[in-house]
N, C-alpha and C positions, 0 to 999 in steps of 0.2 A: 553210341547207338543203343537205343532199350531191345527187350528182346521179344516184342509184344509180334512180331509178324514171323511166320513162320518160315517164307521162303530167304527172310536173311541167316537163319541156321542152320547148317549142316553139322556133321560128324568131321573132329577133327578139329573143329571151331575153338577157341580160348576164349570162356564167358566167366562172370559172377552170377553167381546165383543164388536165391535167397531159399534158406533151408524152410517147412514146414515148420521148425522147432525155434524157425528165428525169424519169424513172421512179425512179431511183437518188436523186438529188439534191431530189424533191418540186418542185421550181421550181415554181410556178404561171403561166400566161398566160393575162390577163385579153382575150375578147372576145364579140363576137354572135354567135348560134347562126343559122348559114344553113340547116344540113341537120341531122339527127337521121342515124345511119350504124347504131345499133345496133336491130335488130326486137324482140327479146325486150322483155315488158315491164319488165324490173328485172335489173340486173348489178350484183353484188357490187364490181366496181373501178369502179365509173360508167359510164352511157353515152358509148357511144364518138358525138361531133360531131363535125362542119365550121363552122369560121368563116368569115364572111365576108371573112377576106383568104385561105381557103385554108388553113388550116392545120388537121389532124386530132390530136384526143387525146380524153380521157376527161374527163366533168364532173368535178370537186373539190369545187366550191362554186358555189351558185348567188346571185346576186348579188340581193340586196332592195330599193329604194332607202325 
């Protein structure tokens, strides 16, 4: 599932997310969703998260188990 809408993510969530620094390169980094940072309900590059160690980017992929 992409992370382009907003009410499929909450906190607590297991996503990838593409860093600002790896926008170029796709890198993905896998963690939990602490904060939701984007209001609108739906962005075209994904919503922009906070992970719980800190770190901000845009949903990629959200994680199924």
């Amino acid at each position: 599932m992409n992370g382009q809408n907003r009410s499929d993510i909450y906190p607590g969530l297991e996503v990838e997310i593409i860093l600002k620094k790896d926008q170029r390169s796709g890198k993905l980094t896998r963690g939990i969703v602490k904060d939701l940072l984007t209001s609108s309900a739906y962005h075209s590059r994904g919503i922009k998260v906070r992970l719980e160690d800190g770190q901000v980017g845009r949903v990629a992929e959200i994680i199924e188990d």
